[in-house]
C-alpha positions in Angstrom: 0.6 61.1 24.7 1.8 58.0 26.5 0.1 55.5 27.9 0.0 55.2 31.6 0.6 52.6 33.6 -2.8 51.5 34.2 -3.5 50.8 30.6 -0.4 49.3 29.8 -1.1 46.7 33.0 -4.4 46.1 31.1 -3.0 45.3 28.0 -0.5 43.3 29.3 -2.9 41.2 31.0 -5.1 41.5 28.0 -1.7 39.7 26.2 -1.3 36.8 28.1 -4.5 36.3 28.4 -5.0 35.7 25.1 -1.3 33.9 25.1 -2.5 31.6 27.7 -5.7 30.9 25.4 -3.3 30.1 22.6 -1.0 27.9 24.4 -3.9 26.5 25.9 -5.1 25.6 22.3 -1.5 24.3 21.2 -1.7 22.4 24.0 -4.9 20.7 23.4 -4.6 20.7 19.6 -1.2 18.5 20.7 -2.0 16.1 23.3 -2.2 12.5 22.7 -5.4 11.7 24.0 -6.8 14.4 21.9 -5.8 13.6 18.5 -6.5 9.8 19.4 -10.0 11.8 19.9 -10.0 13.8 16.6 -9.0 10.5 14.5 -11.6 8.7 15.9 -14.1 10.5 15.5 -12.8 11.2 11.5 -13.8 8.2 11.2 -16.8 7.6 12.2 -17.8 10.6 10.2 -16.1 8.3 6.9 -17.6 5.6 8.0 -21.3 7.6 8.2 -20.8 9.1 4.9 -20.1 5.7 3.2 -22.8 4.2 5.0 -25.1 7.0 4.4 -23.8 6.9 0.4 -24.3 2.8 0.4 -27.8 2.3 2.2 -29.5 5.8 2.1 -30.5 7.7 4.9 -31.9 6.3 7.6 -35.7 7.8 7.5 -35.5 7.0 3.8 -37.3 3.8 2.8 -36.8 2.8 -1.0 -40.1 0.9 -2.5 -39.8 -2.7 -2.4 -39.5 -3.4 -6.1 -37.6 -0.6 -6.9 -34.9 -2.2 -4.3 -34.9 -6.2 -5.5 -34.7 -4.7 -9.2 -31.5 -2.9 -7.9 -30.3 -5.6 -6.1 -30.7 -7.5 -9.2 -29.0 -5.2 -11.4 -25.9 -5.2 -8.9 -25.7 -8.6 -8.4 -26.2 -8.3 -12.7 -22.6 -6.1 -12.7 -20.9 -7.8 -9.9 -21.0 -11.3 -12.2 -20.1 -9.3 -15.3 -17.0 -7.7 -13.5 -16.3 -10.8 -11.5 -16.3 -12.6 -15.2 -14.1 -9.5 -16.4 -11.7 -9.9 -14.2 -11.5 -14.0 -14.4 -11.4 -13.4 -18.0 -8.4 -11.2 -17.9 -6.1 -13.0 -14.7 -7.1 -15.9 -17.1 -5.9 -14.6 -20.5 -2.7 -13.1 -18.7 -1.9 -16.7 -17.1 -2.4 -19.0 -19.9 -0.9 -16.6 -22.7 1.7 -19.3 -24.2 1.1 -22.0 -21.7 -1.7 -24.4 -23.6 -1.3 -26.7 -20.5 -2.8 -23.7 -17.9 -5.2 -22.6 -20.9 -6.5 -26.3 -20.1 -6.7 -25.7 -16.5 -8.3 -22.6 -17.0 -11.2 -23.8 -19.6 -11.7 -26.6 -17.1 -11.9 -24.4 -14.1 -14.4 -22.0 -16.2 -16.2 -24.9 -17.2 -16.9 -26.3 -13.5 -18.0 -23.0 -12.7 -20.3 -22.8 -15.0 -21.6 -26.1 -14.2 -21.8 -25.7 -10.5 -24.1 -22.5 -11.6 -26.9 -24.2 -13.9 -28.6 -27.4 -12.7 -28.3 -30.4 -14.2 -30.6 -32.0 -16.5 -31.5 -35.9 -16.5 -29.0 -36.4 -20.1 -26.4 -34.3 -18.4 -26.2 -36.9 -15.6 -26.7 -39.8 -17.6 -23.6 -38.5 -19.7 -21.5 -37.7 -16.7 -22.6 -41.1 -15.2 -21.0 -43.1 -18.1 -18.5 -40.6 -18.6 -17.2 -41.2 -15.4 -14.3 -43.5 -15.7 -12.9 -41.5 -18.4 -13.6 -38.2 -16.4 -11.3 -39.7 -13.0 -8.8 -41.3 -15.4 -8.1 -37.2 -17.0 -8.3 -36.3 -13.6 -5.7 -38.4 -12.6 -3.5 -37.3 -15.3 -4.1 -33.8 -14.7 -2.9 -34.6 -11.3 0.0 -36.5 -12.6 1.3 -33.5 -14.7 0.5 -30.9 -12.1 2.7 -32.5 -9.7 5.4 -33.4 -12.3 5.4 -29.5 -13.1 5.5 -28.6 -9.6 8.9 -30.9 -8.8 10.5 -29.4 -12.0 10.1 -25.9 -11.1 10.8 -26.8 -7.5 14.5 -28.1 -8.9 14.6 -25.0 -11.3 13.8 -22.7 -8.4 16.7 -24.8 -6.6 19.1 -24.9 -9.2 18.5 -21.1 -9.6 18.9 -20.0 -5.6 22.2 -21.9 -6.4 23.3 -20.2 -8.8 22.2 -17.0 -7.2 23.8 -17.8 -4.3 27.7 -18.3 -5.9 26.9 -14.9 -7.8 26.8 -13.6 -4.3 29.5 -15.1 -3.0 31.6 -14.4 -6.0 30.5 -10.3 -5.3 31.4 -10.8 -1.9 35.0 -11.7 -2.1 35.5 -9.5 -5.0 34.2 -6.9 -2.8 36.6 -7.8 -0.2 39.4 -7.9 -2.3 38.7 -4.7 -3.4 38.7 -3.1 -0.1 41.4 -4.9 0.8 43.5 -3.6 -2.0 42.2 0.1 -1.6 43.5 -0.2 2.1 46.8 -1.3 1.1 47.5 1.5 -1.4 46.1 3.7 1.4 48.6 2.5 3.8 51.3 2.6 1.4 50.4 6.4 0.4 50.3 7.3 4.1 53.6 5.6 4.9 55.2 7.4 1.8 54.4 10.9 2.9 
């Protein structure tokens, strides 16, 4: 048998009750506000979770010694890798340039210096040292500016060129077109 009319009024309302509940939750899952709401709050959970993954868990606290000896052993890896990577920006900058392997091997050098004190003969070296130590300087700074003005007028001699290449293109593109238009023109008249 058929329904009657008081069930199908029933699950009609039943219908849009549960369409109203959906469009409801469109509605929310689409506002502005609301999403601003979700992404914040995605991040804060990222943000937990790396914390969490980086310092522990709150209530958890590490032994002292077991804490400075990983300290240590970060700080350990963190020179090794920062040393890596100088290593390798270093080898891929110098590689047939003995004048920037200099620059490099002096740069390495100071570092290294700045890291492990000095001793008494160190500085009694460096003291009479001096003068010829200031004179290289100078030189280095000599050279590094004289390389610095010749690629400046390389880099300017280059945009020149660069810039007549352009130029050239350009009006060979506009001839072009103009030329194409023409013989469009003419094949329109013709017909």
């Amino acid at each position: 048998m058929g329904a009657t009319e008081t069930e199908l009024r029933q699950q009609a309302d039943w219908q849009r009750a549960r369409m109203g509940e959906t469009l409801d939750a469109i509605g929310d899952r689409l506002s502005p506000e609301r999403m601003v709401e979700r992404r914040k709050a995605a991040i804060g959970q990222r943000w937990q979770r790396v914390r969490t993954s980086i310092m522990g868990s709150p209530g958890y606290q590490e032994p002292v010694a077991r804490r400075m000896q990983g300290r240590a052993q970060e700080m350990a890896e963190s020179a090794r890798e920062g040393m890596h990577q100088t290593q390798q920006a270093a080898g891929d900058t110098v590689r047939g340039n003995p004048l920037a392997a200099g620059f490099v091997a002096f740069g390495v050098g100071v570092l290294v210096a700045s890291v492990l004190p000095k001793s008494r003969a160190e500085q009694q070296l460096v003291d009479t040292a001096r003068p010829q130590i200031d004179r290289a300087k100078q030189e280095v700074r000599d050279t590094a500016r004289e390389l610095a003005s010749d690629a400046q007028d390389e880099a300017r001699e280059a945009a020149q060129q660069l810039k007549g290449a352009a130029t050239e293109a350009g009006q060979h593109v506009k001839e072009e077109a103009k030329g194409s238009a023409q013989q469009v023109k003419q094949q329109a008249t013709g017909r």
